[in-house]
N, C-alpha and C positions, 0 to 999 in steps of 0.2 A: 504494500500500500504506500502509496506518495499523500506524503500531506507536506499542507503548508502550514506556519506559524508566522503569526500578523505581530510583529514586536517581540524586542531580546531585552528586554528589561527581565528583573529575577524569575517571572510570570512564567516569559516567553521560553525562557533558555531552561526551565525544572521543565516544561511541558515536553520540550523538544530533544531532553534529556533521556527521559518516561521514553519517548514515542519510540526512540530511536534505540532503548534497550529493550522495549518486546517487540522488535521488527521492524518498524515504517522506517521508509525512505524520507527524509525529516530536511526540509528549507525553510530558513529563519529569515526573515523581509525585517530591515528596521531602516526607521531614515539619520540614524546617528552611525559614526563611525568608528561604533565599537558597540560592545554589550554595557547594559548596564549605568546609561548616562544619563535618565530624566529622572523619575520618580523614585529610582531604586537607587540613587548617587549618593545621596547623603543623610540619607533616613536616619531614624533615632538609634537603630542597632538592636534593637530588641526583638527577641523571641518572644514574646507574652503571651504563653502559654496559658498564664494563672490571670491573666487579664485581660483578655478574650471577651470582648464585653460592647454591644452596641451603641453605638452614640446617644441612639432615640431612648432614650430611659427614665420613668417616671423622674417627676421633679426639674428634669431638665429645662423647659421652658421657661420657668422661675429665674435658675440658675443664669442659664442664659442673658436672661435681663441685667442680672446685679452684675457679671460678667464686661458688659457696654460700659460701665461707668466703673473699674477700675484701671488706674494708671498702668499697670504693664497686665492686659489684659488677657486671655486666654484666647478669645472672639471677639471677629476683626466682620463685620456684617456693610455692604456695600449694599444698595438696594439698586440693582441696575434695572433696568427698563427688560425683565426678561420673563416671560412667561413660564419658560422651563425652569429660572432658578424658583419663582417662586410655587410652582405644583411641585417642585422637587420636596421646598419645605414644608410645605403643607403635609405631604404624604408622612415627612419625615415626624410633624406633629403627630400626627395618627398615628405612629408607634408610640408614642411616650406615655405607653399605660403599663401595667402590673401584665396583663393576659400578652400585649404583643412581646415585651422584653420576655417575658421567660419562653416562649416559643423562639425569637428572633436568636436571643443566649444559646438555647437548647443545639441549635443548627449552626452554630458558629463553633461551638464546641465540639461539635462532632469534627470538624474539619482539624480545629486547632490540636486536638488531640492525635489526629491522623498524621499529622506533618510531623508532630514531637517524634512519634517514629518512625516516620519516612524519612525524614532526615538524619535520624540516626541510622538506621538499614543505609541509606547514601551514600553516609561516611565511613562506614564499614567497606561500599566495594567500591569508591574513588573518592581517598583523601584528597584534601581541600585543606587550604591556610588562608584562614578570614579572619584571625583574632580570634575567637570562639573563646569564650569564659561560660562556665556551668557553673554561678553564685550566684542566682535568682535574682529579683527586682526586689527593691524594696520602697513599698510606698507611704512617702514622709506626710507626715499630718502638723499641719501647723501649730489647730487648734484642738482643746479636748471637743470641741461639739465636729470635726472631722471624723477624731478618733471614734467616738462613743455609735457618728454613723456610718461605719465599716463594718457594724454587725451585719447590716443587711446582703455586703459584699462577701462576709465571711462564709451566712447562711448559703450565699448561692456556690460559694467554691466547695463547699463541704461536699454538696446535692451534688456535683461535676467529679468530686474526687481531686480537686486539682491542691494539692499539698500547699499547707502556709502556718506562718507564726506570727501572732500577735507581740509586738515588742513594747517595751518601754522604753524611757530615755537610756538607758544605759544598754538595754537590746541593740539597738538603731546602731548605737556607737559599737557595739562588738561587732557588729556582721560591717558597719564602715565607718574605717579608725578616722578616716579625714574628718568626719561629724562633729567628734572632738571639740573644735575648733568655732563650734557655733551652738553648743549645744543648748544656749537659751530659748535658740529659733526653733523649737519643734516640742513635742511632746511627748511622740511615739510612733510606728510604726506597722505597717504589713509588709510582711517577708512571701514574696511567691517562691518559695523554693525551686519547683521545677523551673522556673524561667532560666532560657540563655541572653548573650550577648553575642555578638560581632557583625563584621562589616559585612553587609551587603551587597557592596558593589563587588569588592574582594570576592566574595561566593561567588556572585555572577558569572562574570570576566574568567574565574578560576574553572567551574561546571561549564563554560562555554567551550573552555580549551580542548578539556574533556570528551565534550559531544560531539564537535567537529575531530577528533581523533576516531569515536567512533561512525565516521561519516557523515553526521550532519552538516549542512551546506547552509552556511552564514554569507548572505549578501546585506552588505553595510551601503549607508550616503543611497538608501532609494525610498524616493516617497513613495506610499500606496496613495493612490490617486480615484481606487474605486473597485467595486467587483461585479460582475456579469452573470447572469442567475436566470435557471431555463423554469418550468413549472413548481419544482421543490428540490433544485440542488442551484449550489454555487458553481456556473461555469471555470471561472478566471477570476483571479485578482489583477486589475490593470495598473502597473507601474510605469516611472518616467524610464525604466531601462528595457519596457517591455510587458508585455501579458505570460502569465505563469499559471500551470494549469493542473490539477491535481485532482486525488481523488477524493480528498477529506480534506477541511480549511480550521483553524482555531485562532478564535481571535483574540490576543493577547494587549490589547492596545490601552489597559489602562485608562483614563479621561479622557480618550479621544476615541476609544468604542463606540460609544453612541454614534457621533460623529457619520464613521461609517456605517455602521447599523439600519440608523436611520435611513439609507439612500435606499435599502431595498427593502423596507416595510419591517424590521424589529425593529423593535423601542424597547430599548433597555432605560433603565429611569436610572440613570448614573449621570453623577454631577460631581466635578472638579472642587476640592476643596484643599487650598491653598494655604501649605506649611514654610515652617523655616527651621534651618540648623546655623550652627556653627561647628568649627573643628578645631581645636586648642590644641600646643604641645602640651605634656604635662613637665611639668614644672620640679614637682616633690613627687612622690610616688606616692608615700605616707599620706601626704595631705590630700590627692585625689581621689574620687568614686574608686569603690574596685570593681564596682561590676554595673547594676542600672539602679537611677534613684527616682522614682517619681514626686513631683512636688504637684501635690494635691490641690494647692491653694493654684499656681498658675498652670496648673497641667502642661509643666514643662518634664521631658526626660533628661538625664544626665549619664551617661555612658562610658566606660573607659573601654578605648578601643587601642590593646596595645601600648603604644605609649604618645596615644594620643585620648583626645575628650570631645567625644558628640554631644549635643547640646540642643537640641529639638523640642519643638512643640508648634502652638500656637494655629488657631484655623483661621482661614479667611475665607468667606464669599465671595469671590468677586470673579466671576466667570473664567475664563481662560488667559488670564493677565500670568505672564512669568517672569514680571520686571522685582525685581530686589532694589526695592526704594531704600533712601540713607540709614534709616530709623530704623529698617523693620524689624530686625534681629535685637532690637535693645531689651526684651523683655526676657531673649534668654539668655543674653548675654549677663542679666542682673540677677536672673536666677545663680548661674553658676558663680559669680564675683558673691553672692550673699552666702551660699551653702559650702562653696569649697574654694577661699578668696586664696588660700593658697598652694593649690593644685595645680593652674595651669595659667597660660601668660594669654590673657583674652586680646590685649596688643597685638598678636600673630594670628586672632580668629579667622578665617578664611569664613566666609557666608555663602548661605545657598539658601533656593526656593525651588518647590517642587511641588505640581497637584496629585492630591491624591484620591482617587478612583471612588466612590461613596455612593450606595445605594442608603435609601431613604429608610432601611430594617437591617441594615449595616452588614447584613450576608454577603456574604459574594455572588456572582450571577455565573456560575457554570454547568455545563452538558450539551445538552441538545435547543437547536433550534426548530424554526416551525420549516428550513432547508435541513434535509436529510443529510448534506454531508457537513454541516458550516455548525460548528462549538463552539461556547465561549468558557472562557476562564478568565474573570475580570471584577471590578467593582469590589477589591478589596478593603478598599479605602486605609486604616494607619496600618493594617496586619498583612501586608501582602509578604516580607518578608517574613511572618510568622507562619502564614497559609502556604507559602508557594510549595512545598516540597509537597501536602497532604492534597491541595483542590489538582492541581499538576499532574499527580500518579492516579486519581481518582478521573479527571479529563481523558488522560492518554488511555484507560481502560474503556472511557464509556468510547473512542474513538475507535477504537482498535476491537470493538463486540466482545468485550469483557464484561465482566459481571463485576463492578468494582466494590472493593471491600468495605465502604462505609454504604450508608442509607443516604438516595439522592435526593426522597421528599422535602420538600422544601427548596432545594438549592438551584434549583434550574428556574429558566425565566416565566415558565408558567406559575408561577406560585402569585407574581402581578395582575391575574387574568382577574378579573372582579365576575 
């Protein structure tokens, strides 16, 4: 079987991984000049296994609000003139009940849980050097009314099985010694234990080397410019180098899914939503994160990658803008300078912005479409590095007329059908 994959972002290159170790003849289309350079560049680093968890969730709307009017804020809300972004939130309201989150959780988890050991089966039969730390996340609480409302997180990690510790101020400081050094700032803590760390892009680039060793065919610098489509299959994907023709299609493309989607009658309800990092040296060893720190109050991450520090968070609305305005990193850049002032030299931060892939029940959208040969594996939104190994090996089986090993209810695009 010849298939094609629509994007070599982490997505595209675990799918085309999958395909190409049960058999297909495997072409990878992206319009960057290497793997791995939009969405999957500078991400937070995080596996979050134990935090797996939908955007849309009671209380949110509330949150939301008080969110606008703080100085280094979490949500950055643009109201542009767009019908799509705002049916997007609307729908996205419509999850923020008790019944959608624990069904939305329920089907996130099964993936996230598939990837912890598909990824590890991966690195069993082709090592990979991505930084990779196994010392969980640990999620810092500012205040005790944080702390006191983490039972309701704990309750659901209990019901998942996903392993964790409740800390106190001197917990927080033993699992990370750099805390030390602020420990007025916080209160206590949650420990995901099974959570990893490491780069991303490093996996990518490294699993891409890989798959084109075992013959997959990576064409870089081509735009896909559209696809061609008989009664209920995808003819051709038409490129600026050419029309490419196959037997099975998977589309990998991240916030510009829709995009194409849309030209030939799917609607995937996937909408861009606009992060940022930074990347530190570290400075002390002692005094930086050892592994990931979530800051609860600005839902910033902090990550030591190596002997460097990713520094991620923050969402924005604002349609498909990829400009890194002067400012925009200041919120995590004050994270890090507050929690770990002396870890890393933020003078040397290098910045980044990247959209990330968001359905409105914060699932992913992959399998089958209403084209017999055309998949998707997309709309991860902040987890795509934590999903890509589990939704990737679960895709390339429903491709290839496998029977794959998790339950697909839910996860495929019919679940939008009203």
């Amino acid at each position: 079987m010849k298939v094609i994959v629509l994007g070599a972002g982490v997505i595209g290159v675990t799918t085309a991984y999958y395909l190409a170790r049960a058999g297909a003849q495997v072409m990878v289309l992206d319009r960057q000049r290497e793997p791995g350079l939009e969405t999957s560049y500078a991400n937070a680093g995080e596996l979050s296994y134990g935090m797996t968890s939908p955007w849309a969730a009671p209380g949110i709307p509330m949150k939301a609000v008080k969110w606008l009017f703080m100085r280094h804020r979490p949500l950055f809300i643009y109201p542009l003139i767009s019908p799509r972004m705002w049916a997007w939130g609307l729908k996205m309201l419509a999850n923020c009940n008790e019944e959608a989150y624990r069904i939305n959780k329920s089907r996130m988890v099964r993936i996230s849980n598939y990837s912890k050991q598909s990824l590890k089966d991966l690195l069993a039969e082709v090592p990979l050097d991505f930084d990779l730390r196994e010392q969980g996340t640990l999620q810092l609480f500012r205040t005790q009314k944080q702390l006191d409302g983490s039972k309701a997180d704990q309750d659901v990690l209990a019901q998942f099985d996903s392993p964790f510790e409740v800390l106190d101020k001197e917990g927080c400081i033993a699992a990370e010694p750099g805390l030390q050094h602020v420990k007025e700032k916080f209160v206590g803590g949650l420990r995901l234990t099974a959570d990893r760390t490491g780069d991303c892009r490093m996996f990518t680039q490294g699993l891409a080397k890989k798959a084109e060793a075992m013959g997959v065919e990576f064409h870089y610098n081509v735009n896909i410019q559209g696809v061609t489509t008989g009664s209920d299959r995808v003819e051709k994907v038409l490129t600026d180098e050419g029309p490419h023709e196959a037997d099975a299609f998977v589309c990998c493309m991240g916030p510009y899914a829709p995009i194409l989607l849309r030209s030939i009658g799917v609607n995937a309800p996937i909408y861009p939503i606009k992060g940022y990092s930074i990347t530190l040296p570290v400075t002390d060893s002692d005094a930086a994160p050892q592994s990931t720190i979530m800051d609860e109050t600005h839902k910033v991450a902090i990550t030591r990658l190596g002997d460097r520090i990713r520094v991620a968070g923050q969402a924005e609305i604002a349609g498909y803008s990829a400009k890194l305005g002067e400012h925009k990193t200041d919120t995590v850049r004050y994270v890090v300078n507050d929690l770990f002032p002396k870890g890393g030299d933020v003078s040397k931060a290098q910045g980044w912005t990247g959209l990330r892939p968001m359905t409105p029940d914060g699932t992913p959208v992959i399998g089958r479409t209403k084209y017999s040969n055309l998949f998707l594996n997309t709309g991860h939104g902040t987890l795509g590095w934590t999903m890509a190994c589990g939704s990737s090996r679960t895709v390339a089986d429903v491709v290839m007329g496998k029977t794959p090993e998790i339950d697909m209810d839910g996860l495929e695009l019919t679940r939008y059908r009203s």
